[in-house]
mmCIF entry with sequence, helices, sheets and N, C-alpha, C, O atoms, coordinates in Angstrom:
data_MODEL
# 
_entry.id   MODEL 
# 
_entity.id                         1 
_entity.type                       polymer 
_entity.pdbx_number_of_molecules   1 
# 
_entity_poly.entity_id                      1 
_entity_poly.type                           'polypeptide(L)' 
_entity_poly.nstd_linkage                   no 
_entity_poly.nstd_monomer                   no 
_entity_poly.pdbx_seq_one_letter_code       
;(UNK)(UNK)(UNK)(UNK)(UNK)(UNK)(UNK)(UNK)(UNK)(UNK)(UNK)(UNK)(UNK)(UNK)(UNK)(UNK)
(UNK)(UNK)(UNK)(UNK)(UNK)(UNK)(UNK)(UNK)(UNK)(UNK)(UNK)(UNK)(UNK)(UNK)(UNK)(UNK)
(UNK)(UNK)(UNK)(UNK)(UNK)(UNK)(UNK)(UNK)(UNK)(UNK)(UNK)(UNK)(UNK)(UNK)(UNK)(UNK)
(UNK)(UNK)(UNK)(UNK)(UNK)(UNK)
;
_entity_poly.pdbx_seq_one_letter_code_can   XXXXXXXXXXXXXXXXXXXXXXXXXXXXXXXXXXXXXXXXXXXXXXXXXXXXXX 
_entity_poly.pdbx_strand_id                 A 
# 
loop_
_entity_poly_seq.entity_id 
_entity_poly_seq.num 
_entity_poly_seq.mon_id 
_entity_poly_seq.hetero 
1 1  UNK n 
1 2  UNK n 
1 3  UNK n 
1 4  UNK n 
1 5  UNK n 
1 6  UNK n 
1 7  UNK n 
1 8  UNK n 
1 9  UNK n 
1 10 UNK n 
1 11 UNK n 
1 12 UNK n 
1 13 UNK n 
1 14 UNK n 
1 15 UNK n 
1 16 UNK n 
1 17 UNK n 
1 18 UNK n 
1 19 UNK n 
1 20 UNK n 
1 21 UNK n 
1 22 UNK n 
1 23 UNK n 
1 24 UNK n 
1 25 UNK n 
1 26 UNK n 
1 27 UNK n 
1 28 UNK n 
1 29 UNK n 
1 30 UNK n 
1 31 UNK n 
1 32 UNK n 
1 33 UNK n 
1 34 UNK n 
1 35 UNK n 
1 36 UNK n 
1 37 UNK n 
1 38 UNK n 
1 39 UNK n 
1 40 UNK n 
1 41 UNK n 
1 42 UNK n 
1 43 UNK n 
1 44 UNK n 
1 45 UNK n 
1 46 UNK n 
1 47 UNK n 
1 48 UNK n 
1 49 UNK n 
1 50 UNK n 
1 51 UNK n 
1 52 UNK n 
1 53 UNK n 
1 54 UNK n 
# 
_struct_asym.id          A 
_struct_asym.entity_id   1 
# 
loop_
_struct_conf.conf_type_id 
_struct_conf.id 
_struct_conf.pdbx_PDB_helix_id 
_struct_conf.beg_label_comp_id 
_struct_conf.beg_label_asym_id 
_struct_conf.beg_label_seq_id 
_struct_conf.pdbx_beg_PDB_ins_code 
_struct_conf.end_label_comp_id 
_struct_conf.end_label_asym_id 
_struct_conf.end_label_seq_id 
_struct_conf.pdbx_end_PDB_ins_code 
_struct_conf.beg_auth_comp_id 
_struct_conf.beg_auth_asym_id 
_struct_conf.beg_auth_seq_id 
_struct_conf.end_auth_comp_id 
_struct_conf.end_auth_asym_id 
_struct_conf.end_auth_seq_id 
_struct_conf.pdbx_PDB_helix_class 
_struct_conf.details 
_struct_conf.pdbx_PDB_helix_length 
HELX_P HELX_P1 AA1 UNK A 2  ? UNK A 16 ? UNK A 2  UNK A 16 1 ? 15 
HELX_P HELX_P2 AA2 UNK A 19 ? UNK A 22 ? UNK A 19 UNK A 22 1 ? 4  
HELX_P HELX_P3 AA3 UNK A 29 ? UNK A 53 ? UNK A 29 UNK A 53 1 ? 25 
# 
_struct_conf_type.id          HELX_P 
_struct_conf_type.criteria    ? 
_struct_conf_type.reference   ? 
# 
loop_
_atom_site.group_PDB 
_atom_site.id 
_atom_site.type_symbol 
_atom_site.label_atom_id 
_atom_site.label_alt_id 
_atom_site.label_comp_id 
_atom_site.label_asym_id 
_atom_site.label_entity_id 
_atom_site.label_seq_id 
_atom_site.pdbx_PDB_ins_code 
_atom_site.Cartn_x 
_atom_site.Cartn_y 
_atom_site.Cartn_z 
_atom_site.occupancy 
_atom_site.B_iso_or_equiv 
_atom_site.pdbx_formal_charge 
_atom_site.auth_seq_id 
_atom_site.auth_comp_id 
_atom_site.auth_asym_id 
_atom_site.auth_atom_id 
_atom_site.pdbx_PDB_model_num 
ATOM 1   N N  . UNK A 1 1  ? -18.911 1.357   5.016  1.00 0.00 ? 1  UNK A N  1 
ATOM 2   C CA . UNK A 1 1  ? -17.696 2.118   4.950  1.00 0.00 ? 1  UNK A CA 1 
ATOM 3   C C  . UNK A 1 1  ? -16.591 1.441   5.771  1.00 0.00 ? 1  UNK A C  1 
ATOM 4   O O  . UNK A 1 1  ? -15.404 1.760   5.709  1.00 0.00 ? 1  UNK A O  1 
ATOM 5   N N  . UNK A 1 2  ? -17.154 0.374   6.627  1.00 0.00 ? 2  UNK A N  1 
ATOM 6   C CA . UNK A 1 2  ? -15.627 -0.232  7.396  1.00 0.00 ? 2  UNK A CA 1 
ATOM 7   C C  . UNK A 1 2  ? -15.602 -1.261  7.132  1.00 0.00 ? 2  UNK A C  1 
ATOM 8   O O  . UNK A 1 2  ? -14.938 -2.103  7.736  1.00 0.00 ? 2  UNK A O  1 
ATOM 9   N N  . UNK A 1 3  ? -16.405 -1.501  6.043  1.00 0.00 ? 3  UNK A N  1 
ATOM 10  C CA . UNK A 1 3  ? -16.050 -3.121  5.526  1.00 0.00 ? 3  UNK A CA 1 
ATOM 11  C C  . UNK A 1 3  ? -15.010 -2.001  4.707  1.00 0.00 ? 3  UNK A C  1 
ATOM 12  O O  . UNK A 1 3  ? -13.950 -1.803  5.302  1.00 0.00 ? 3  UNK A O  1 
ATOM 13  N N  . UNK A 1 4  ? -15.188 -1.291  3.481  1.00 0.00 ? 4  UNK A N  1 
ATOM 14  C CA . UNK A 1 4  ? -14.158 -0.719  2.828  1.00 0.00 ? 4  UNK A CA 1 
ATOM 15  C C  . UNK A 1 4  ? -12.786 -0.604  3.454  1.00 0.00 ? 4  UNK A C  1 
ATOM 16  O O  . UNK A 1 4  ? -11.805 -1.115  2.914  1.00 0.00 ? 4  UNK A O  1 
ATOM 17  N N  . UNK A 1 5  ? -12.710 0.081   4.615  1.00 0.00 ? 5  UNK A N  1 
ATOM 18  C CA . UNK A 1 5  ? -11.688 0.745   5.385  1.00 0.00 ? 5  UNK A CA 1 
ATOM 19  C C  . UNK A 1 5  ? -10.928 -1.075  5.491  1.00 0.00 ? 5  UNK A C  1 
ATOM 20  O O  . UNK A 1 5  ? -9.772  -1.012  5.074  1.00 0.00 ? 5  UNK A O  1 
ATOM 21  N N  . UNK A 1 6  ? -11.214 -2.200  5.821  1.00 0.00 ? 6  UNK A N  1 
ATOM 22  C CA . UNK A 1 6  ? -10.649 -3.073  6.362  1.00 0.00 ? 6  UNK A CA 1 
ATOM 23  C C  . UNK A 1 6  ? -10.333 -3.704  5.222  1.00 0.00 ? 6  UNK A C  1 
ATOM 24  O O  . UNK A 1 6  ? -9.268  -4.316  5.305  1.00 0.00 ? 6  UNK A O  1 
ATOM 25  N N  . UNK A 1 7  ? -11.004 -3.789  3.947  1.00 0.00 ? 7  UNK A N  1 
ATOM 26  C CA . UNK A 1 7  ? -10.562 -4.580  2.621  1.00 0.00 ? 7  UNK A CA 1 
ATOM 27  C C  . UNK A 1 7  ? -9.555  -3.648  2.407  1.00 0.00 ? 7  UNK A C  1 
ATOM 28  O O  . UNK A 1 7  ? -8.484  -4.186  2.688  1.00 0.00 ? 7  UNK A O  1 
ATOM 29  N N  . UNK A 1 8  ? -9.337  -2.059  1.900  1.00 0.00 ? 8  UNK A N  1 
ATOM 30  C CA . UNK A 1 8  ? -8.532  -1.536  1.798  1.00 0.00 ? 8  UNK A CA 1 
ATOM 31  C C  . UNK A 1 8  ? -6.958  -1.967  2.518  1.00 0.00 ? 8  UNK A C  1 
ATOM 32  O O  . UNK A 1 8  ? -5.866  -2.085  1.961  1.00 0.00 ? 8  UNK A O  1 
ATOM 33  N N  . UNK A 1 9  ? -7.192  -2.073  3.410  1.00 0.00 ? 9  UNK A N  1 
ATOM 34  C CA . UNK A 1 9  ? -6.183  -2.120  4.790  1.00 0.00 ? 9  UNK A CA 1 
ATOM 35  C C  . UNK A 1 9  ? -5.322  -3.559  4.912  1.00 0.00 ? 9  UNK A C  1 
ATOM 36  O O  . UNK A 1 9  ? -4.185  -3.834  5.295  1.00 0.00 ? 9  UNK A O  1 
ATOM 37  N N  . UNK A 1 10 ? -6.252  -4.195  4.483  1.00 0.00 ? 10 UNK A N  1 
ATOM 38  C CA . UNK A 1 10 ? -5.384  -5.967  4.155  1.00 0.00 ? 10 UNK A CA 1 
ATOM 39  C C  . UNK A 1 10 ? -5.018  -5.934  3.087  1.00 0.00 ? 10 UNK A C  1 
ATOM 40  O O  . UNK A 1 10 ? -3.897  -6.440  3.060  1.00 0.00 ? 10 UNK A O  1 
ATOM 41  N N  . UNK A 1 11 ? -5.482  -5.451  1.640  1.00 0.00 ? 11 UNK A N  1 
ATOM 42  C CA . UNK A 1 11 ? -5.293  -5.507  0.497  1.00 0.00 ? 11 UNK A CA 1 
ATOM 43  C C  . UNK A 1 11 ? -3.178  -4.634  0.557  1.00 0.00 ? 11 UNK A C  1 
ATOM 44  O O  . UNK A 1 11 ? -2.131  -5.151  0.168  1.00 0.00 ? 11 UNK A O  1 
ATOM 45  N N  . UNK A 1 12 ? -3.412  -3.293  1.185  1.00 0.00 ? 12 UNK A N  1 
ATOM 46  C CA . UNK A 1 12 ? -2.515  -2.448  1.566  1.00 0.00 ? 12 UNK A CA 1 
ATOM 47  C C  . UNK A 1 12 ? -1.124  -3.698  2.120  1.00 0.00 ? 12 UNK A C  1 
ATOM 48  O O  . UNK A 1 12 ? -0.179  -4.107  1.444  1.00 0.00 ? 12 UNK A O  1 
ATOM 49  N N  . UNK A 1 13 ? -1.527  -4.067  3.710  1.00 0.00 ? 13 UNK A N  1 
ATOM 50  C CA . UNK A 1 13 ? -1.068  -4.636  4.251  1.00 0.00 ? 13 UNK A CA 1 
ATOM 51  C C  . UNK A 1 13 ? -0.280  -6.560  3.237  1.00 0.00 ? 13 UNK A C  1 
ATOM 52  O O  . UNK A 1 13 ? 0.897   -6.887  3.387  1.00 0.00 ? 13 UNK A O  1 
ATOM 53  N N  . UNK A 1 14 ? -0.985  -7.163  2.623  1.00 0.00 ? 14 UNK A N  1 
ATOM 54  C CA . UNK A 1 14 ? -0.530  -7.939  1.930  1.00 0.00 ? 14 UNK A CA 1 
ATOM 55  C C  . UNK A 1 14 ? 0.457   -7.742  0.959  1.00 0.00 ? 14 UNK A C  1 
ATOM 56  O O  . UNK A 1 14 ? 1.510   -8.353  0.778  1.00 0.00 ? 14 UNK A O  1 
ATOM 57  N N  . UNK A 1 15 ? -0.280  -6.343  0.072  1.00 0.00 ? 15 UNK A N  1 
ATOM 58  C CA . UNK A 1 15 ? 0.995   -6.012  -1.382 1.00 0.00 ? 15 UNK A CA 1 
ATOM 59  C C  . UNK A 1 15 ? 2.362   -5.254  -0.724 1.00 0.00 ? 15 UNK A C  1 
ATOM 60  O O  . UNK A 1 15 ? 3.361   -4.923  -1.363 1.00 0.00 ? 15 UNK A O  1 
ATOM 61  N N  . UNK A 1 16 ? 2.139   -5.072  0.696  1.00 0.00 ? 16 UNK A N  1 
ATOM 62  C CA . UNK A 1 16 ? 3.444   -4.414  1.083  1.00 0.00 ? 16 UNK A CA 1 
ATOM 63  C C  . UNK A 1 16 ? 4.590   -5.234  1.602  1.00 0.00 ? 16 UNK A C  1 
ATOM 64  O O  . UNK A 1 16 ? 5.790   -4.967  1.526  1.00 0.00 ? 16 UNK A O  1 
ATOM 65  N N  . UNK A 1 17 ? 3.859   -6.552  2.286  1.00 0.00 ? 17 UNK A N  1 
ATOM 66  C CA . UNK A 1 17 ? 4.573   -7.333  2.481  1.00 0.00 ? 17 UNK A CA 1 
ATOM 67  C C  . UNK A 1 17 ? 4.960   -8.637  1.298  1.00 0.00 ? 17 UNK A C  1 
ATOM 68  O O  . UNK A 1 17 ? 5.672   -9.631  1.438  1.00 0.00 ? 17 UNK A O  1 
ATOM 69  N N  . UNK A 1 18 ? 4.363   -8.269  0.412  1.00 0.00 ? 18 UNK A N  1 
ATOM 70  C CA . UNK A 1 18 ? 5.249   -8.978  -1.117 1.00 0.00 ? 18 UNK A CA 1 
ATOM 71  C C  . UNK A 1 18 ? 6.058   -8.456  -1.521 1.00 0.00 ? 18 UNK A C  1 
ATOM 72  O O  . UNK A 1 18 ? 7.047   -8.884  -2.115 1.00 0.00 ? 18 UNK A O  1 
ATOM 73  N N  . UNK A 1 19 ? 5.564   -6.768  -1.088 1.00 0.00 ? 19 UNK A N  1 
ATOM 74  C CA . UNK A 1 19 ? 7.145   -6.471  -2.019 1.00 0.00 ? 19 UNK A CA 1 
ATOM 75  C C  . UNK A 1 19 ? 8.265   -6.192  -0.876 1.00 0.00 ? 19 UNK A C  1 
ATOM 76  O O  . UNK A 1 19 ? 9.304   -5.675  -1.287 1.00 0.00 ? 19 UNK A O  1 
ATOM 77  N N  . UNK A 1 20 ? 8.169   -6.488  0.584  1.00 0.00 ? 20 UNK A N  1 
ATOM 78  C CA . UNK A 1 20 ? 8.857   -6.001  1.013  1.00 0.00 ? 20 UNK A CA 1 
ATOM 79  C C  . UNK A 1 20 ? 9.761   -7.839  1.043  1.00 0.00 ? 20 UNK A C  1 
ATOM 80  O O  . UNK A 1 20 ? 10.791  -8.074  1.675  1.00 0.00 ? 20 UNK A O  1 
ATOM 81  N N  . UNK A 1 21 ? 9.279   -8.475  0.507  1.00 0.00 ? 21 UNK A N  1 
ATOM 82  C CA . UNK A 1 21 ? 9.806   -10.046 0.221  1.00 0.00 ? 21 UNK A CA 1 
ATOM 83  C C  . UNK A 1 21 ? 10.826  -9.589  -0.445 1.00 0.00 ? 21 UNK A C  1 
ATOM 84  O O  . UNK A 1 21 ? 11.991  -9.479  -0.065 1.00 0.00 ? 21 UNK A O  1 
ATOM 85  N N  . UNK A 1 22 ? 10.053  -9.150  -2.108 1.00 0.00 ? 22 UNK A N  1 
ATOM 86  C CA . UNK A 1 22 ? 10.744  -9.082  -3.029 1.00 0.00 ? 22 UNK A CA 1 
ATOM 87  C C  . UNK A 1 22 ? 12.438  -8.464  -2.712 1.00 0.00 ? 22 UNK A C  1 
ATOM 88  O O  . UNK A 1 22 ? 13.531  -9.002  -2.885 1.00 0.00 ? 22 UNK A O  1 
ATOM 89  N N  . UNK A 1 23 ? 12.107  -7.307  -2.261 1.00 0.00 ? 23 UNK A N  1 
ATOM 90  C CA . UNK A 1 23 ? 13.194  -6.392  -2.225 1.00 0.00 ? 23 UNK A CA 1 
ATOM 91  C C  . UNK A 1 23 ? 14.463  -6.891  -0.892 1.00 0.00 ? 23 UNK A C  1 
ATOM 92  O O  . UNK A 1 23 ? 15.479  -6.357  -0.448 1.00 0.00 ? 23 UNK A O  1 
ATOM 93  N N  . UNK A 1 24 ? 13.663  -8.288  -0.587 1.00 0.00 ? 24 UNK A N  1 
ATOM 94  C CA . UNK A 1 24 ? 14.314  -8.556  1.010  1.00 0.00 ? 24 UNK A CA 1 
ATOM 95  C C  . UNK A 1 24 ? 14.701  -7.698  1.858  1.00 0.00 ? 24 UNK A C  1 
ATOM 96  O O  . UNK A 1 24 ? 15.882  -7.548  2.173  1.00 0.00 ? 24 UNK A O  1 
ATOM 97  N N  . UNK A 1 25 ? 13.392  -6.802  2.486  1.00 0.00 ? 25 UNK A N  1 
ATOM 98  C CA . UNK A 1 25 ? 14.304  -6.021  3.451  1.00 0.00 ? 25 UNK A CA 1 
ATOM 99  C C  . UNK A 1 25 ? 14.213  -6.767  5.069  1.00 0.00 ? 25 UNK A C  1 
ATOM 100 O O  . UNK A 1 25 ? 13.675  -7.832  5.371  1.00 0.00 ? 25 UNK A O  1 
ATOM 101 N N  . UNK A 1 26 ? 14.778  -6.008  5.752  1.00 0.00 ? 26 UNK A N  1 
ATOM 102 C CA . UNK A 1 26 ? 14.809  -6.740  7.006  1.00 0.00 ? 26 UNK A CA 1 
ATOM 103 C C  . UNK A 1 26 ? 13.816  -6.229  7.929  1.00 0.00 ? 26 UNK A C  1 
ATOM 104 O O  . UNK A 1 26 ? 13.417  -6.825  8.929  1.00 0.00 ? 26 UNK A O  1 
ATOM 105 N N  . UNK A 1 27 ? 13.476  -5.188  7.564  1.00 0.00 ? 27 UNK A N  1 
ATOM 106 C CA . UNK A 1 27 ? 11.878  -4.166  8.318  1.00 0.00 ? 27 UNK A CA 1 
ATOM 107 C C  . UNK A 1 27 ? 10.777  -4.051  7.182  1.00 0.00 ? 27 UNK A C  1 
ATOM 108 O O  . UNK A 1 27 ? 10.773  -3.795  5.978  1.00 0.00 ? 27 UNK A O  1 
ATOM 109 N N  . UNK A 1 28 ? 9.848   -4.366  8.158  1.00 0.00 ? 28 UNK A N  1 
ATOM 110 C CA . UNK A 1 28 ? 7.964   -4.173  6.770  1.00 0.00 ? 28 UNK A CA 1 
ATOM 111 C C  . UNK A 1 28 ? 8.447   -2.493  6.327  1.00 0.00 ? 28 UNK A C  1 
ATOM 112 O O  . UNK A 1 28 ? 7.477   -1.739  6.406  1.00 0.00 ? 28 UNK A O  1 
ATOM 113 N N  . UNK A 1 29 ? 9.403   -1.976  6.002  1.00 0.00 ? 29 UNK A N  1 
ATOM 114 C CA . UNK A 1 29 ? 8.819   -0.251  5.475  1.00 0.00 ? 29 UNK A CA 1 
ATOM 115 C C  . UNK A 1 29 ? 8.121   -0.451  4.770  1.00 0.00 ? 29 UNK A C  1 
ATOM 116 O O  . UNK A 1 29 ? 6.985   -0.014  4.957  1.00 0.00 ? 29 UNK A O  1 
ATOM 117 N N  . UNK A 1 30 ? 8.429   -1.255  3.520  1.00 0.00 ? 30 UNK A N  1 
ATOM 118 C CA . UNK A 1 30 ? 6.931   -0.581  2.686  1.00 0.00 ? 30 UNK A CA 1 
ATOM 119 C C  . UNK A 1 30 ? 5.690   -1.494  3.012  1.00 0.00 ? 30 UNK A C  1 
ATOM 120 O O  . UNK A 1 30 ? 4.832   -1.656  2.143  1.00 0.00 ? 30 UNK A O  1 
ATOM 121 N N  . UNK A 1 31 ? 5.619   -1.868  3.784  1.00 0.00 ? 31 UNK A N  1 
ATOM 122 C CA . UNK A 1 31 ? 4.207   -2.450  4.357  1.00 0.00 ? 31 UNK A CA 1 
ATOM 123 C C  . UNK A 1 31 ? 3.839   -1.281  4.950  1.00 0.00 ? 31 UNK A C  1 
ATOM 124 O O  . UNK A 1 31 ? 2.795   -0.696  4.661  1.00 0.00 ? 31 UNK A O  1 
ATOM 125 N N  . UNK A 1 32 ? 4.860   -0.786  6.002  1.00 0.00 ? 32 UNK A N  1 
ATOM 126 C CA . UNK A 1 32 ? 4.347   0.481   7.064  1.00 0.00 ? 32 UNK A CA 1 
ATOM 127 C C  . UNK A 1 32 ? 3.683   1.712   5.999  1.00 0.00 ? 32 UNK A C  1 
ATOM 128 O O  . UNK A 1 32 ? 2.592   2.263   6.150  1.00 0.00 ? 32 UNK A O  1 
ATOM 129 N N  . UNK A 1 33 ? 4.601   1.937   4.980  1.00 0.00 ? 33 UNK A N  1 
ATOM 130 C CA . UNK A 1 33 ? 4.230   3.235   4.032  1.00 0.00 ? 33 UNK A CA 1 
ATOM 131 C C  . UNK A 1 33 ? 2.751   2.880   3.117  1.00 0.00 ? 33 UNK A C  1 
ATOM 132 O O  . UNK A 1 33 ? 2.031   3.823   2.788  1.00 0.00 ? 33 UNK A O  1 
ATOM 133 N N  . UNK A 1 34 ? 2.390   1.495   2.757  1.00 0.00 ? 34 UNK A N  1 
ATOM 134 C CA . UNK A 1 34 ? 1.169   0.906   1.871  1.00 0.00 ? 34 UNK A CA 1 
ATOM 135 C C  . UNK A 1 34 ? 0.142   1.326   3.005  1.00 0.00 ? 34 UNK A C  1 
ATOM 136 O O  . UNK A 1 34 ? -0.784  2.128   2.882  1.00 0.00 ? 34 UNK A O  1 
ATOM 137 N N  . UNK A 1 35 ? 0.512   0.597   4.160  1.00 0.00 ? 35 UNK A N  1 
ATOM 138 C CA . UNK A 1 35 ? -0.505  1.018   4.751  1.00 0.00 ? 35 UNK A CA 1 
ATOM 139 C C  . UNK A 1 35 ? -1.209  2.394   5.307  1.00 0.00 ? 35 UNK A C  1 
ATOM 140 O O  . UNK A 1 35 ? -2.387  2.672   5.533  1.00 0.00 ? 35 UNK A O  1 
ATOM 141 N N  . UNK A 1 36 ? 0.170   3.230   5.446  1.00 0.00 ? 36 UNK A N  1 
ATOM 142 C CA . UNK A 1 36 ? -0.212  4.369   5.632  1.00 0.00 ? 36 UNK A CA 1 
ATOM 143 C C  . UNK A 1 36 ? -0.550  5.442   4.980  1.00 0.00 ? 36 UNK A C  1 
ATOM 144 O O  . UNK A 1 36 ? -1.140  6.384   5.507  1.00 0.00 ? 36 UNK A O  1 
ATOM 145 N N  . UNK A 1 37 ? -0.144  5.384   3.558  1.00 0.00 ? 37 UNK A N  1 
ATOM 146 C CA . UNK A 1 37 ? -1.091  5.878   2.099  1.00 0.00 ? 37 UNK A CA 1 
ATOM 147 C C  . UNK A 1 37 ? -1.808  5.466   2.204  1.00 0.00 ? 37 UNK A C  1 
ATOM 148 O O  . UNK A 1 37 ? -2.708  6.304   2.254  1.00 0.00 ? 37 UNK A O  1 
ATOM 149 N N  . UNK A 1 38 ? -2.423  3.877   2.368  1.00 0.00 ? 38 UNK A N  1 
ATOM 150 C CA . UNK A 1 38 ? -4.305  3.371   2.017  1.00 0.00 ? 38 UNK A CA 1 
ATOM 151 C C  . UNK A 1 38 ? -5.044  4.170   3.505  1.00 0.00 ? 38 UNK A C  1 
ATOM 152 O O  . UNK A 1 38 ? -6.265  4.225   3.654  1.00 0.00 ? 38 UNK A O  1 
ATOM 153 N N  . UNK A 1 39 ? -4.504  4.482   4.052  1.00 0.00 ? 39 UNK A N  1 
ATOM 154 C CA . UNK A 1 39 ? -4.907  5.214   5.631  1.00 0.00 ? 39 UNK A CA 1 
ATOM 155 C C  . UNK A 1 39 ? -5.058  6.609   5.384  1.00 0.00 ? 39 UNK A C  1 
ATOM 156 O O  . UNK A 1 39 ? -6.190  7.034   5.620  1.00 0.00 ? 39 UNK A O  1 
ATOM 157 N N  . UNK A 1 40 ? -3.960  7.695   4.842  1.00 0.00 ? 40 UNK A N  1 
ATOM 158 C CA . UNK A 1 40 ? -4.446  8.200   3.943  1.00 0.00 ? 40 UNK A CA 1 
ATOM 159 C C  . UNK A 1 40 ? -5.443  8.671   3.190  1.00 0.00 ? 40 UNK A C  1 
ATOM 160 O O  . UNK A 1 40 ? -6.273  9.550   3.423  1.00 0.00 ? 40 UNK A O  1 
ATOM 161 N N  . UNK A 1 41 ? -5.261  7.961   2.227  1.00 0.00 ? 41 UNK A N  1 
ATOM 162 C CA . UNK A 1 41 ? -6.173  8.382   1.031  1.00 0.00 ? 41 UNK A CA 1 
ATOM 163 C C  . UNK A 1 41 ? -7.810  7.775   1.416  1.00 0.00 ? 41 UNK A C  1 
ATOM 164 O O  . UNK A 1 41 ? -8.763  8.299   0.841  1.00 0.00 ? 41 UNK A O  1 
ATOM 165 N N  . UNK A 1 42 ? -7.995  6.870   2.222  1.00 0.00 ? 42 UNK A N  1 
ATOM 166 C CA . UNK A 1 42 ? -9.063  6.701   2.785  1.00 0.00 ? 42 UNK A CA 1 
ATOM 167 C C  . UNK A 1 42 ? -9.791  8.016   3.689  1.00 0.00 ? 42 UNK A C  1 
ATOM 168 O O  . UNK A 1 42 ? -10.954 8.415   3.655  1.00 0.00 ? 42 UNK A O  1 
ATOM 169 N N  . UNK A 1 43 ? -8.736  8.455   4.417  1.00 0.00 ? 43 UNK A N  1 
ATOM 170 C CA . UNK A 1 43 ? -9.282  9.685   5.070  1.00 0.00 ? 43 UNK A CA 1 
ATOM 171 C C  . UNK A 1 43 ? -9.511  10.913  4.467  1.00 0.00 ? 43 UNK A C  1 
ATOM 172 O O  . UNK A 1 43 ? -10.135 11.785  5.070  1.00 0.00 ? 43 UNK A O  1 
ATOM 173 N N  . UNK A 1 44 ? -9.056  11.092  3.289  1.00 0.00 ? 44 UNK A N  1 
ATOM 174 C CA . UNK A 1 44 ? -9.296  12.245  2.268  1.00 0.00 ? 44 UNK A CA 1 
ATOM 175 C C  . UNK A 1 44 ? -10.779 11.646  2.107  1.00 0.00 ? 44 UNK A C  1 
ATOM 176 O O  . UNK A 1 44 ? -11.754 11.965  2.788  1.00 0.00 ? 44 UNK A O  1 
ATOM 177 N N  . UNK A 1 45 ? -10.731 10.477  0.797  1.00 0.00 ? 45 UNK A N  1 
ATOM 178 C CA . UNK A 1 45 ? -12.038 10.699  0.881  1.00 0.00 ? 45 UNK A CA 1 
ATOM 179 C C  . UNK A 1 45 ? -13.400 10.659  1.764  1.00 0.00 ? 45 UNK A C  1 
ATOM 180 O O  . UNK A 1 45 ? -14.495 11.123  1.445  1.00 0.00 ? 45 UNK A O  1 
ATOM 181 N N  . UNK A 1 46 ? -13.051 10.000  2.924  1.00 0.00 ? 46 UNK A N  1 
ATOM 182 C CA . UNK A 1 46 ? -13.787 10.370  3.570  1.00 0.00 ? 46 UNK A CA 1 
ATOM 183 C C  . UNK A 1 46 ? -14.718 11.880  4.340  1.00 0.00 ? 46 UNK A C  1 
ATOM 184 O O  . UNK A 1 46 ? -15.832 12.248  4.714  1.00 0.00 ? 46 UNK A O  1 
ATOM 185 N N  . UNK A 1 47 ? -13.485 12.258  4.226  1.00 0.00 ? 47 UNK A N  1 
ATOM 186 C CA . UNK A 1 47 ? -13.748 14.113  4.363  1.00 0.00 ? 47 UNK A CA 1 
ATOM 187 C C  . UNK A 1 47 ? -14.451 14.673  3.070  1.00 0.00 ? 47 UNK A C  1 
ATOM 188 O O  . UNK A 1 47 ? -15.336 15.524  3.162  1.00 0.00 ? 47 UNK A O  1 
ATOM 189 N N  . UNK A 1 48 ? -14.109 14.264  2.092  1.00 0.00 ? 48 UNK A N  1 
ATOM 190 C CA . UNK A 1 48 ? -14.609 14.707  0.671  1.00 0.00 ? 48 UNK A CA 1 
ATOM 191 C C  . UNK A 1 48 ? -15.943 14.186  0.867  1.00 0.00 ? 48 UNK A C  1 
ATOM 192 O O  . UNK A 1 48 ? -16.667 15.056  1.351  1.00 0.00 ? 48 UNK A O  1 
ATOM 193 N N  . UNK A 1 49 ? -16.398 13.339  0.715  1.00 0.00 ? 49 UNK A N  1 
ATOM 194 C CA . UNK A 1 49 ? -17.902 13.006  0.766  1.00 0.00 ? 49 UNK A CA 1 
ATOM 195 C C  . UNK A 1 49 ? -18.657 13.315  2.191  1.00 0.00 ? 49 UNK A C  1 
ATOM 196 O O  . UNK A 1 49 ? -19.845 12.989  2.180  1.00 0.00 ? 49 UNK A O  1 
ATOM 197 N N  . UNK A 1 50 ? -18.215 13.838  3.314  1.00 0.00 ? 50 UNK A N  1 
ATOM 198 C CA . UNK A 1 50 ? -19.060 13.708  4.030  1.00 0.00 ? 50 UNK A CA 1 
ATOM 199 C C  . UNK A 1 50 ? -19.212 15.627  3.825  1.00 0.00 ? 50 UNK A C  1 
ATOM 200 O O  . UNK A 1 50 ? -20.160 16.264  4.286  1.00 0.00 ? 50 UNK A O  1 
ATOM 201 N N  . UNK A 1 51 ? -18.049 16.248  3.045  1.00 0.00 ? 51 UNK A N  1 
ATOM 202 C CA . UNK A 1 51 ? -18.037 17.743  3.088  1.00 0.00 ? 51 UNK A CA 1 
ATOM 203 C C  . UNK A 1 51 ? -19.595 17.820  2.101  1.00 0.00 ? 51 UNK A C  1 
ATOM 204 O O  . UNK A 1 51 ? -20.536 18.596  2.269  1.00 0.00 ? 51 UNK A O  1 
ATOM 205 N N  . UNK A 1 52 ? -19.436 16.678  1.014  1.00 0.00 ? 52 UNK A N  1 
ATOM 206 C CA . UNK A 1 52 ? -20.368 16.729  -0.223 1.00 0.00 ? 52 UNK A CA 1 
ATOM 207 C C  . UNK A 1 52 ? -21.455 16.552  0.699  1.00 0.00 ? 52 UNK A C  1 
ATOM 208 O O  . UNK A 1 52 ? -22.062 17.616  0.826  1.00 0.00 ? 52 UNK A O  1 
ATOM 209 N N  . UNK A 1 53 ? -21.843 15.801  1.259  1.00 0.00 ? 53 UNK A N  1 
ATOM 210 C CA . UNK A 1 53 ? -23.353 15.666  2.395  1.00 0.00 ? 53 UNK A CA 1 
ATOM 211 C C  . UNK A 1 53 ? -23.762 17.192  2.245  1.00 0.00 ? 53 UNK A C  1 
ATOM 212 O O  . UNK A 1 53 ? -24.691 17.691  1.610  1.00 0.00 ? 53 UNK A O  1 
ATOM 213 N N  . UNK A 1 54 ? -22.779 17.777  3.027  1.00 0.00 ? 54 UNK A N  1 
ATOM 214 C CA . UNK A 1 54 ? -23.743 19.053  3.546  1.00 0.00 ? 54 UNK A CA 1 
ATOM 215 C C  . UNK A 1 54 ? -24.212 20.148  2.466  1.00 0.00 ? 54 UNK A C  1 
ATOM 216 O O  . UNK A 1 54 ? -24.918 21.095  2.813  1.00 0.00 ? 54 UNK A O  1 
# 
């Protein structure tokens, strides 16, 4: 699960800083926001399956 959490998290972290190329901004925002949706939605499911455990 933290190999996931860390592929997630670079994968996040890389496509945010392409597009934050693309769009030339002068601050990572959408690096900050990729990463913090894949941060996110990682923690949902994490709650979801460990609720499914019990």
């Amino acid at each position: 699960m933290a190999m996931q959490l860390l592929i997630l998290l670079c994968i996040a972290a890389w496509g945010g800083q392409k597009l934050d190329a693309y769009f030339n901004l002068s601050r990572p925002y959408i690096t900050i926001l990729c990463l913090l949706l894949a941060l996110a939605g990682f923690l949902i499911k994490l709650v979801h399956d460990i609720s499914r455990m019990e």
